[in-house]
DOMI-485489 format. One line per 4 residues: for each residue x, y, z of N, C-alpha, C. Coordinates in nm, 3 decimals. Example, Ala and Ser with C-alpha at 12.3 -4.5 7.8 and 13.67 -1.06 7.14 Angstrom:
2
1.319,-0.569,0.780,1.230,-0.450,0.780,1.320,-0.330,0.780 | 1.285,-0.225,0.708,1.367,-0.106,0.714,1.290,0.003,0.787
//
This chain:
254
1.183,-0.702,-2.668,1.163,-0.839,-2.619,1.251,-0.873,-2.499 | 1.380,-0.801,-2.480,1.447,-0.837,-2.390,1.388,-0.837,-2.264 | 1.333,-0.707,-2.285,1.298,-0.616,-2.132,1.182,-0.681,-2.102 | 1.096,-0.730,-2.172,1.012,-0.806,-2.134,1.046,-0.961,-2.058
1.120,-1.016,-2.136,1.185,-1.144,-2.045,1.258,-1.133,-1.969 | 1.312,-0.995,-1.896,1.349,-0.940,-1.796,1.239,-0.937,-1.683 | 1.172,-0.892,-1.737,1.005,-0.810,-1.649,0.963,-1.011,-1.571 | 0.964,-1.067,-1.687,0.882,-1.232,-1.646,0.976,-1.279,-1.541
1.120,-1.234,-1.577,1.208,-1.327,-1.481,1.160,-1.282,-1.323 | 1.167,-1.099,-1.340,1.182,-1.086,-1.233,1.012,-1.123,-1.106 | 0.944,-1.137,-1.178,0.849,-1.214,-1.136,0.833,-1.293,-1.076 | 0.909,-1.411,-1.132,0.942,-1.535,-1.053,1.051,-1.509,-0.957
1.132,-1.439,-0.974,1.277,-1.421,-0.833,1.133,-1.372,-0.714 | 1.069,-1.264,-0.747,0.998,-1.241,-0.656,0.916,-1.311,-0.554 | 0.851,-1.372,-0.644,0.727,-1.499,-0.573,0.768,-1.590,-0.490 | 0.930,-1.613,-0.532,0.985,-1.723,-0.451,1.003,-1.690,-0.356
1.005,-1.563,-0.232,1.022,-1.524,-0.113,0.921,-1.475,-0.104 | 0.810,-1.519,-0.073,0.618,-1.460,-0.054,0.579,-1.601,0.004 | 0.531,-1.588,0.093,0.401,-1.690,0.104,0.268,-1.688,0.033 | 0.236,-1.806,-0.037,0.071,-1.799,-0.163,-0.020,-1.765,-0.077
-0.066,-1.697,-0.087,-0.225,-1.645,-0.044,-0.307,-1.777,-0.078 | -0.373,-1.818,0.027,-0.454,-1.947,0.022,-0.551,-1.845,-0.081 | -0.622,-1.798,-0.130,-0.727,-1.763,-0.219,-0.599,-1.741,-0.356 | -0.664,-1.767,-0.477,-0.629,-1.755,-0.611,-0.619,-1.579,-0.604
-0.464,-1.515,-0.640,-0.475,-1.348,-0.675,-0.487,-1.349,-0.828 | -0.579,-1.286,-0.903,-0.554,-1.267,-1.054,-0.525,-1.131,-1.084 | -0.423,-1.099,-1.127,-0.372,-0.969,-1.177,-0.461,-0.947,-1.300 | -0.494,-0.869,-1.315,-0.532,-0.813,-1.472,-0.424,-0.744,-1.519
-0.426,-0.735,-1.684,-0.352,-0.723,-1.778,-0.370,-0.555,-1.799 | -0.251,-0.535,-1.844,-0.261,-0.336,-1.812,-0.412,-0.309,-1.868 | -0.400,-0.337,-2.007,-0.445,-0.308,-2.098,-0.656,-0.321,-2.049 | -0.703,-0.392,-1.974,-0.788,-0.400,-1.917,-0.841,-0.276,-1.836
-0.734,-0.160,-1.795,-0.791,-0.078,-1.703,-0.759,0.033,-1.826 | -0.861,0.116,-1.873,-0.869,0.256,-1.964,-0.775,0.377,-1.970 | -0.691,0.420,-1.996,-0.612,0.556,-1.964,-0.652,0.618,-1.984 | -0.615,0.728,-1.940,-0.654,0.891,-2.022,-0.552,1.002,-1.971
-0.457,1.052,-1.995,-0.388,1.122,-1.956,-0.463,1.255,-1.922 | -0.576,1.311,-1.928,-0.648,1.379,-1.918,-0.731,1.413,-1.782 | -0.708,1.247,-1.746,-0.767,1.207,-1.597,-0.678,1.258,-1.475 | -0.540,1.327,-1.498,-0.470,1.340,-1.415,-0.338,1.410,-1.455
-0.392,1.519,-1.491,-0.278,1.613,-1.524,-0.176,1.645,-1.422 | -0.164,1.639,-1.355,-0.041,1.674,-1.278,0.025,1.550,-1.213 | -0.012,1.416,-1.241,0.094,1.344,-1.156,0.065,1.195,-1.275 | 0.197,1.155,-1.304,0.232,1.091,-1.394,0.263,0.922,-1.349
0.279,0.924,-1.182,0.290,0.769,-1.129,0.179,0.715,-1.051 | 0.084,0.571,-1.141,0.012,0.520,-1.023,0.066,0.478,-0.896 | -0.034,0.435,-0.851,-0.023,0.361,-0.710,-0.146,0.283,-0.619 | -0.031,0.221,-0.567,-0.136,0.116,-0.544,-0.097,0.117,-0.338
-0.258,0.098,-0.293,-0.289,0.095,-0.119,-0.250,-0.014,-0.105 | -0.135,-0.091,0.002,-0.178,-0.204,0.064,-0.197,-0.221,0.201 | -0.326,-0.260,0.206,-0.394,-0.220,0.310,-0.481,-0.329,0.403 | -0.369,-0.308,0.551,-0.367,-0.407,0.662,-0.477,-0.415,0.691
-0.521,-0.580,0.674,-0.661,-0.584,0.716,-0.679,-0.728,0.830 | -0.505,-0.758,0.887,-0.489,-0.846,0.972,-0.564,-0.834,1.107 | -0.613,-0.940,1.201,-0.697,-0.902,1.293,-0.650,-0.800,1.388 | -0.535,-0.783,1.412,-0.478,-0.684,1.467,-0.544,-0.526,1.480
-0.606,-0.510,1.356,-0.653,-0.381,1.301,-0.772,-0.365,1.358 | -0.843,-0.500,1.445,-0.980,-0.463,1.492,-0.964,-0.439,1.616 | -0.851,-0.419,1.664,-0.784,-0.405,1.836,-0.821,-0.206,1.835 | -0.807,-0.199,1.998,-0.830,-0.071,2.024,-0.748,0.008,1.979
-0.748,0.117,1.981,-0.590,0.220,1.958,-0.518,0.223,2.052 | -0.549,0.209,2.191,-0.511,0.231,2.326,-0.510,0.054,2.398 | -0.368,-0.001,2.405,-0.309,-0.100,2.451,-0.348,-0.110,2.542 | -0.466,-0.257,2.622,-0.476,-0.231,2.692,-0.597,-0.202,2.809
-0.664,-0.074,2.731,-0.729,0.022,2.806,-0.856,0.026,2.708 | -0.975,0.051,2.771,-1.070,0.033,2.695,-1.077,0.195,2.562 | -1.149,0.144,2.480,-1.128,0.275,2.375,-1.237,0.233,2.269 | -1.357,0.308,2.191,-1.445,0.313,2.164,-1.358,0.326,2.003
-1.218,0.314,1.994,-1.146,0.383,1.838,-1.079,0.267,1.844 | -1.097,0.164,1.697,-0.985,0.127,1.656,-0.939,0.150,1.532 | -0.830,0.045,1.574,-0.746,0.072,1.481,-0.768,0.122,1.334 | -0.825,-0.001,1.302,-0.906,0.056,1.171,-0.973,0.131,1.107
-1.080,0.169,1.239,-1.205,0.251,1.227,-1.078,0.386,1.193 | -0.959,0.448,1.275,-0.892,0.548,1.266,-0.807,0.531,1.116 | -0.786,0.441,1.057,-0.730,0.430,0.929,-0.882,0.467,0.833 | -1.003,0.450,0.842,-1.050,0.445,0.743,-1.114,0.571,0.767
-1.117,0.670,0.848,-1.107,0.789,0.888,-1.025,0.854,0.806 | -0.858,0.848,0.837,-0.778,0.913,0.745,-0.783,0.905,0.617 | -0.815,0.775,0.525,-0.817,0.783,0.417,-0.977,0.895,0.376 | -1.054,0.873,0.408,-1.183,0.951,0.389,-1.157,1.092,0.365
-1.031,1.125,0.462,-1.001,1.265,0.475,-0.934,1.278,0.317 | -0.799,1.205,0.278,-0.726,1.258,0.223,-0.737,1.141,0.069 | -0.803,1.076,0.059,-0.828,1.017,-0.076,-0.941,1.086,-0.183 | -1.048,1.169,-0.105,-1.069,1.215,-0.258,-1.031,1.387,-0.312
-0.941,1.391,-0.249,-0.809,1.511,-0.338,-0.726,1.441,-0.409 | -0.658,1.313,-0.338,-0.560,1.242,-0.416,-0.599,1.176,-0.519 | -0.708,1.118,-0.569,-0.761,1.096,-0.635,-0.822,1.092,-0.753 | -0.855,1.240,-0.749,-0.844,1.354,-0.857,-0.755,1.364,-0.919
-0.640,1.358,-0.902,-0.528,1.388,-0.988,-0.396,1.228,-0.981 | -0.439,1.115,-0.962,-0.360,0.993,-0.969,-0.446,0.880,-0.937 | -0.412,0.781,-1.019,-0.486,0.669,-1.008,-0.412,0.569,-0.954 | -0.554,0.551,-0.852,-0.511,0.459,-0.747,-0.548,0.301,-0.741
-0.479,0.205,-0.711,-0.558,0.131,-0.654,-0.538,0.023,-0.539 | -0.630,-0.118,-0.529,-0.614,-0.173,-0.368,-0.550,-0.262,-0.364 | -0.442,-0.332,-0.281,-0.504,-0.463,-0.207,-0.493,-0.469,-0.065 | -0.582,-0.553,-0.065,-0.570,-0.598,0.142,-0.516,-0.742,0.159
-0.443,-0.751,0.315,-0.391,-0.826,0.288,-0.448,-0.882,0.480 | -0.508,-1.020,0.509,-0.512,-1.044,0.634,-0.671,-1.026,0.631 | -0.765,-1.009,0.541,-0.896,-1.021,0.528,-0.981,-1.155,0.593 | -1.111,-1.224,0.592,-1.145,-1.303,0.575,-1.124,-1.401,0.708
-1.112,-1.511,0.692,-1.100,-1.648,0.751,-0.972,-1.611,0.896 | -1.015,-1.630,0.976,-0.902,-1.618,1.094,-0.787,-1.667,1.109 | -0.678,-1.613,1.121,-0.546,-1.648,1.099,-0.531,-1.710,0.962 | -0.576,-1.664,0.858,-0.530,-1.711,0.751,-0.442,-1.610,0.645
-0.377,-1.653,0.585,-0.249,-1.549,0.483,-0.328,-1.495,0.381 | -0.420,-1.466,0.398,-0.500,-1.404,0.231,-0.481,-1.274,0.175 | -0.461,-1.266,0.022,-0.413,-1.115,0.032,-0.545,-1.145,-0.091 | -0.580,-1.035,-0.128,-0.675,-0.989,-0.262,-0.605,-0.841,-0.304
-0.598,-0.912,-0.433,-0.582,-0.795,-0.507,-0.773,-0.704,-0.537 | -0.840,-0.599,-0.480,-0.921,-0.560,-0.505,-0.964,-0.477,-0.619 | -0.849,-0.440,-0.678,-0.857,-0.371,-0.829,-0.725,-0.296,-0.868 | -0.644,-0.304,-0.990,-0.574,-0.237,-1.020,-0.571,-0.073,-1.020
-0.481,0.052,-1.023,-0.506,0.177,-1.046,-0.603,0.233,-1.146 | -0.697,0.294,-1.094,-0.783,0.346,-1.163,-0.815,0.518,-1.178 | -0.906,0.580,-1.241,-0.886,0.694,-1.202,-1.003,0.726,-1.108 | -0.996,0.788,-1.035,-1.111,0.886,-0.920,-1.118,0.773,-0.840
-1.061,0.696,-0.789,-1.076,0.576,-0.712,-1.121,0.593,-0.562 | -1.130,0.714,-0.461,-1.140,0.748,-0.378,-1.269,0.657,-0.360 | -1.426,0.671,-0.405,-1.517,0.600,-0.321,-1.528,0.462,-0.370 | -1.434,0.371,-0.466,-1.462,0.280,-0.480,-1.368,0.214,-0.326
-1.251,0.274,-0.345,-1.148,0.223,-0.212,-1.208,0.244,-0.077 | -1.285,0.345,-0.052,-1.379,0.364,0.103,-1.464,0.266,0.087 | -1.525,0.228,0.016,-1.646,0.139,-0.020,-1.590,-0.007,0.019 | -1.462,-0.065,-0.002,-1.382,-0.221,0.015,-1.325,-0.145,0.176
-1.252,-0.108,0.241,-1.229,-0.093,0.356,-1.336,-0.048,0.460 | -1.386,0.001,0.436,-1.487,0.000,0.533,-1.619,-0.133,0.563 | -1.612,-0.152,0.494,-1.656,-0.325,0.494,-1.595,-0.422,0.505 | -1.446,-0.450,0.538,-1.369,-0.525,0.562,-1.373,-0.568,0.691
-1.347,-0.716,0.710,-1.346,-0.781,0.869,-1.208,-0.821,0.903 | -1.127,-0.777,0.935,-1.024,-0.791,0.981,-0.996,-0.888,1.127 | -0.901,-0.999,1.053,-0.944,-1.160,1.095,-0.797,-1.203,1.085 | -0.710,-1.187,0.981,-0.617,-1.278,0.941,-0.527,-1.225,1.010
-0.414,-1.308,0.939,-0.264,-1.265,1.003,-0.171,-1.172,0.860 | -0.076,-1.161,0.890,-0.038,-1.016,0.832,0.075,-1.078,0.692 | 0.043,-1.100,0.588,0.119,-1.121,0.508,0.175,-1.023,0.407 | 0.231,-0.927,0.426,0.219,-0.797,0.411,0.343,-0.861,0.283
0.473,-0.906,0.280,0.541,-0.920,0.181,0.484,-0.969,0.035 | 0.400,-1.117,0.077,0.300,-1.127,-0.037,0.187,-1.075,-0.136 | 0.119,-0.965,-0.024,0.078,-0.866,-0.050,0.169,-0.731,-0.147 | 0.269,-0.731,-0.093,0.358,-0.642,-0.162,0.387,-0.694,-0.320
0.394,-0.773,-0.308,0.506,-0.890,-0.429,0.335,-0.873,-0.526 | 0.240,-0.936,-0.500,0.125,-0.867,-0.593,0.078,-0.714,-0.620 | 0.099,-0.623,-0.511,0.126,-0.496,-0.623,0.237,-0.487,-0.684 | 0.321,-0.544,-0.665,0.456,-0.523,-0.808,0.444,-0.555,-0.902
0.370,-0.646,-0.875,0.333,-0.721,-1.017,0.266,-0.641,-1.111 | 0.135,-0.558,-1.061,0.048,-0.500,-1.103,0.151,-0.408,-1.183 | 0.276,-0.373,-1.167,0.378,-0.235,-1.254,0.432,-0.357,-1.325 | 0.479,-0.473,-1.325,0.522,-0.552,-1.435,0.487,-0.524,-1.554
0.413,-0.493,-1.568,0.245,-0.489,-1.727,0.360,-0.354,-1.767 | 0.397,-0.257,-1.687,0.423,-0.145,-1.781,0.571,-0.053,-1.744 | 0.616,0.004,-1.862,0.755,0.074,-1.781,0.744,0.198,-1.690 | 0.604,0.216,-1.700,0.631,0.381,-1.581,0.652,0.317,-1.481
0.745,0.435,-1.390,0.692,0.457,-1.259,0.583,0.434,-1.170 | 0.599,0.327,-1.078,0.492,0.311,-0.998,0.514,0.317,-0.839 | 0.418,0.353,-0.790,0.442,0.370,-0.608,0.319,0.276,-0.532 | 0.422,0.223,-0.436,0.362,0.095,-0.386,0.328,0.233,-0.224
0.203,0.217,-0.171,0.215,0.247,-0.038,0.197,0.151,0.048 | 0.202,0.081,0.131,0.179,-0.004,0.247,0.156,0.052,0.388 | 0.082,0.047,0.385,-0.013,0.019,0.565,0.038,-0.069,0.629 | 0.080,-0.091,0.771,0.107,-0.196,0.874,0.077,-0.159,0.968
0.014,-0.260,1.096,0.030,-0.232,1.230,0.137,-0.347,1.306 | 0.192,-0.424,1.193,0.225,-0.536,1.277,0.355,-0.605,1.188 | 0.403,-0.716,1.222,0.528,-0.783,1.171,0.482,-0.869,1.084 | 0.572,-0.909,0.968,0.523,-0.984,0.888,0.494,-1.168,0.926
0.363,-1.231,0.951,0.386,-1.331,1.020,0.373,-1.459,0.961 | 0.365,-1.469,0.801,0.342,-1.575,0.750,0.457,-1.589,0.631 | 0.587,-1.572,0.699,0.713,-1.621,0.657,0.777,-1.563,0.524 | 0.758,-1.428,0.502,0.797,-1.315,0.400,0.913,-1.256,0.458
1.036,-1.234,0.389,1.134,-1.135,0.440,1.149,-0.975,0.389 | 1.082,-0.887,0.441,1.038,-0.749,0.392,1.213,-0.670,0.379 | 1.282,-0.727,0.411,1.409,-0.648,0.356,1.468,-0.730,0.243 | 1.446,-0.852,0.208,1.513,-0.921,0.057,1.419,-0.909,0.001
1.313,-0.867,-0.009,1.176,-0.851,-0.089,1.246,-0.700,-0.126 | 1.235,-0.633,-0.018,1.381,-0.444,-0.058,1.468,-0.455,-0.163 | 1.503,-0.547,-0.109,1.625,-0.534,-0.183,1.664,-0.593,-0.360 | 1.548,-0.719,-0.364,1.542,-0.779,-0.514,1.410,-0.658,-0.586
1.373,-0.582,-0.533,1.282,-0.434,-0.587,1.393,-0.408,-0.671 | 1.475,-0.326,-0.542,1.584,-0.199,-0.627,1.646,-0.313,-0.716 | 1.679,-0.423,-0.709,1.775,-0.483,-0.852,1.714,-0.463,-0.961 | 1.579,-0.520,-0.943,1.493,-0.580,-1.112,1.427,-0.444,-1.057
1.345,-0.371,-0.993,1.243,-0.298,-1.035,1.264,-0.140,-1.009 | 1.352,-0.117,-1.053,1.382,0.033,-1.019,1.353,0.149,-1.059 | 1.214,0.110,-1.144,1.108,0.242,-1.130,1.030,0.222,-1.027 | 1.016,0.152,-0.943,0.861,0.089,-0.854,1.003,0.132,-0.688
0.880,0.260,-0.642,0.898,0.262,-0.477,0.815,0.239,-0.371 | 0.866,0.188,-0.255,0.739,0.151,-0.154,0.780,0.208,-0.052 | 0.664,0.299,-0.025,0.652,0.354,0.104,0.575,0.275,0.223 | 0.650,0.285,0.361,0.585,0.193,0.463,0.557,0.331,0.592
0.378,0.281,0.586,0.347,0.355,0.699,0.346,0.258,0.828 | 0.412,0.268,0.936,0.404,0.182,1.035,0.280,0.242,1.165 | 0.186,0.194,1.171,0.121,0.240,1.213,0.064,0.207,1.412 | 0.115,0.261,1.503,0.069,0.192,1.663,0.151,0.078,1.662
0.286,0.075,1.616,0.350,-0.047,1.600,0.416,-0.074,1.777 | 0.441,0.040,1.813,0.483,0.036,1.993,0.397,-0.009,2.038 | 0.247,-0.014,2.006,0.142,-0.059,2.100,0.147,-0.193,2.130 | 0.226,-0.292,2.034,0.228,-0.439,2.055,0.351,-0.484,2.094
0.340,-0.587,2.232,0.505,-0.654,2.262,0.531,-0.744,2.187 | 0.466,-0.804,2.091,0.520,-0.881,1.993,0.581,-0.824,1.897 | 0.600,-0.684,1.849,0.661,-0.660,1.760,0.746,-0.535,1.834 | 0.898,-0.562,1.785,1.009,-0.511,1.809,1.106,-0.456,1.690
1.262,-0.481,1.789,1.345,-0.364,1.657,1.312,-0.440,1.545 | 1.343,-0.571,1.555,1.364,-0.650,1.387,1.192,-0.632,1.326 | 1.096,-0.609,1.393,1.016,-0.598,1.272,1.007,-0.440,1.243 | 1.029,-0.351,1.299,1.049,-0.237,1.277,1.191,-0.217,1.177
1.295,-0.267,1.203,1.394,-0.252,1.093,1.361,-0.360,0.965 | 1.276,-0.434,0.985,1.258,-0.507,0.810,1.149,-0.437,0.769 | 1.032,-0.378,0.771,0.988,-0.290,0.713,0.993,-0.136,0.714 | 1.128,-0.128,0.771,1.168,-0.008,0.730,1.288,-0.021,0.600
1.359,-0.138,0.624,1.462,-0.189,0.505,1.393,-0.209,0.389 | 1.268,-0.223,0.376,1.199,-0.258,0.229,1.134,-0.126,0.232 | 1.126,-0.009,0.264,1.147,0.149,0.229,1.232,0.180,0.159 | 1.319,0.188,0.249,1.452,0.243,0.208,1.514,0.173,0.092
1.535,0.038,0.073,1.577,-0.025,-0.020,1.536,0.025,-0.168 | 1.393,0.057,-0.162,1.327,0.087,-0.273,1.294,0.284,-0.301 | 1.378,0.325,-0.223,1.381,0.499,-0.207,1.255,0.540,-0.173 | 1.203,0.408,-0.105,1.067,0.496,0.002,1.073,0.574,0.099
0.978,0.629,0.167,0.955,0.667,0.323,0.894,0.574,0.396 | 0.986,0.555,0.525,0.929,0.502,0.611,0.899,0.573,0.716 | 0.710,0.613,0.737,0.666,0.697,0.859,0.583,0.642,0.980 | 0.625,0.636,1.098,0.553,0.590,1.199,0.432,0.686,1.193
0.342,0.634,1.230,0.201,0.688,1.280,0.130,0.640,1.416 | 0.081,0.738,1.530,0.070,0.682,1.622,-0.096,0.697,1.645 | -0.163,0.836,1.542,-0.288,0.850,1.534,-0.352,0.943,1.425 | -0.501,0.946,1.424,-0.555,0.928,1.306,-0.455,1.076,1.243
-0.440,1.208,1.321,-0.421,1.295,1.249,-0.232,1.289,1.205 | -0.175,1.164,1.289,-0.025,1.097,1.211,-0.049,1.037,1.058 | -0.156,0.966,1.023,-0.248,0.848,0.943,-0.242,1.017,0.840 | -0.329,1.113,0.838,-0.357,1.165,0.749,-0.241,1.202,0.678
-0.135,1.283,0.757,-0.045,1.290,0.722,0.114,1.227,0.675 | 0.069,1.114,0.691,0.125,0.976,0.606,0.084,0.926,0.497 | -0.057,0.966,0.469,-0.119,0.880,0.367,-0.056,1.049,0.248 | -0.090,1.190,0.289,-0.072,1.284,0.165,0.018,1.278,0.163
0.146,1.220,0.215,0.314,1.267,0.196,0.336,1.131,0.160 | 0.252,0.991,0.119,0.329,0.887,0.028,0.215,0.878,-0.077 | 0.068,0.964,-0.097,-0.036,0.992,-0.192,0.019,1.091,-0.296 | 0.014,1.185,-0.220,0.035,1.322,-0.281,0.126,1.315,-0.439
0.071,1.375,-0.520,0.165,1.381,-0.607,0.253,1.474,-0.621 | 0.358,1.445,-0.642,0.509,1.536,-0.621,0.475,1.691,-0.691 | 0.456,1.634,-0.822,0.419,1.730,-0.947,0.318,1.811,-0.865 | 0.221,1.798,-0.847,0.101,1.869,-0.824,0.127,1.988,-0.741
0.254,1.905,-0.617,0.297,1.962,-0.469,0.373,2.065,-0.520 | 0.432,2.049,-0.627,0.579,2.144,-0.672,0.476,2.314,-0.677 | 0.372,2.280,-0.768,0.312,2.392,-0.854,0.264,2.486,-0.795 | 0.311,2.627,-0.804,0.237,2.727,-0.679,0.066,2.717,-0.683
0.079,2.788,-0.519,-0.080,2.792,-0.546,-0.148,2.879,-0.636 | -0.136,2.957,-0.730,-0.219,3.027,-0.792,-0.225,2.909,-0.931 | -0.143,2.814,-0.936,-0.138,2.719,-1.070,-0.262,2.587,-0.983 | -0.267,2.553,-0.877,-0.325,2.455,-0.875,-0.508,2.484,-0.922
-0.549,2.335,-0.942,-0.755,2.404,-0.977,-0.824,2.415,-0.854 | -0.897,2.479,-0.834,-0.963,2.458,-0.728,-1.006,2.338,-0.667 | -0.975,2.357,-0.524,-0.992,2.190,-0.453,-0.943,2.078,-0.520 | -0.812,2.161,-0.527,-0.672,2.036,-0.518,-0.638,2.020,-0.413
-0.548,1.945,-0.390,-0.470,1.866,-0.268,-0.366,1.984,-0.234 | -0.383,2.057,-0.114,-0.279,2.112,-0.068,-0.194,2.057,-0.009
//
């Protein structure tokens, strides 16, 4: 009982440094999504995508200069590549955050970790209109939540192209993680973040401080084949990675 009125407190310390997502987020209750340890023999921690869907993401790749690739279109590229290996062996799941209504803070939680999640997650990003502004801490603070429900280990990944702009502090959001939540790590992919003069050292050092704070990686990405290899080195499961190749099954995740 303790650890549980531990788990509630730290809930609320959290929320209080987030901006509310103008739309209602409803977490579901662990117990709502099915287990099976069977579903994923080699890697023992979910995780959950959060995944920039601020208008930013519908900009070119190339600052500037005309370019037939954006941003997005090159994120939902990489995941295509490297989500259904990861998939197979860890359950994943979404939220986006910057969806919908223009300049508005909306985050959705799109589904808790599931197993084989690869084409349900291509299926919500690739249909996404990327419109809003970037509330990436609030977004964060609802996948934590989603590991509240339980004591494993959980891994937060985050997507960004941009600074947090609807009044979240991504390094005290770091830092009240490691106090109350110190099975739960978040990795931050920063993605074409040089491409914009609005964002500088301080937004580059606060979402790199809510990495590190929480014994994440923080990896710049500048293109799609940076993206792939960001998404298997904060996807990938450790376990799986350890096991020589004559132990892995066929068309596993190398």
């Amino acid at each position: 009982m303790p650890s549980r009125h531990l788990r509630h407190a730290t809930l609320l310390l959290l929320t209080t440094i987030a901006i509310v997502a103008t739309a209602n987020v409803r977490v579901p209750a662990a117990q709502e999504v099915p287990f099976d340890d069977q579903d994923r023999p080699y890697c023992t921690e979910d995780a959950m995508i959060v995944f920039d869907a601020s208008g930013s993401m519908a900009g070119n790749t190339v600052q500037g200069l005309f370019s037939d690739k954006t941003r997005i279109g090159e994120v939902r590229a990489a995941l295509a590549q490297v989500l259904p290996g990861v998939t197979r062996f860890r359950r994943v799941g979404l939220i986006t955050y910057g969806p919908g209504p223009y300049q508005q803070c909306n985050v959705r939680l799109n589904f808790p970790p599931e197993p084989n999640a690869s084409q349900h997650i291509l299926g919500i990003v690739n249909e996404i209109n990327p419109a809003g502004k970037t509330p990436l801490v609030n977004a964060v603070v609802v996948a934590a939540r989603i590991f509240e429900h339980v004591s494993a280990p959980g891994t937060i990944v985050l997507l960004t192209d941009g600074e947090e702009t609807c009044g979240g502090d991504p390094c005290e959001l770091g830092k009240l993680l490691k106090q109350k939540s110190e099975h739960l790590t978040v990795h931050v992919i920063g993605y074409q973040l040089r491409s914009f003069r609005w964002t500088g050292a301080q937004s580059y050092l606060q979402t790199k401080c809510l990495a590190e704070e929480t014994g994440g990686y923080y990896i710049t990405a500048d293109n799609r084949e940076d993206l792939i290899e960001a998404f298997r080195k904060t996807l990938g499961c450790p376990m799986m990675s350890a096991l020589p190749h004559s132990a892995l099954p066929h068309g596993a995740l190398r």
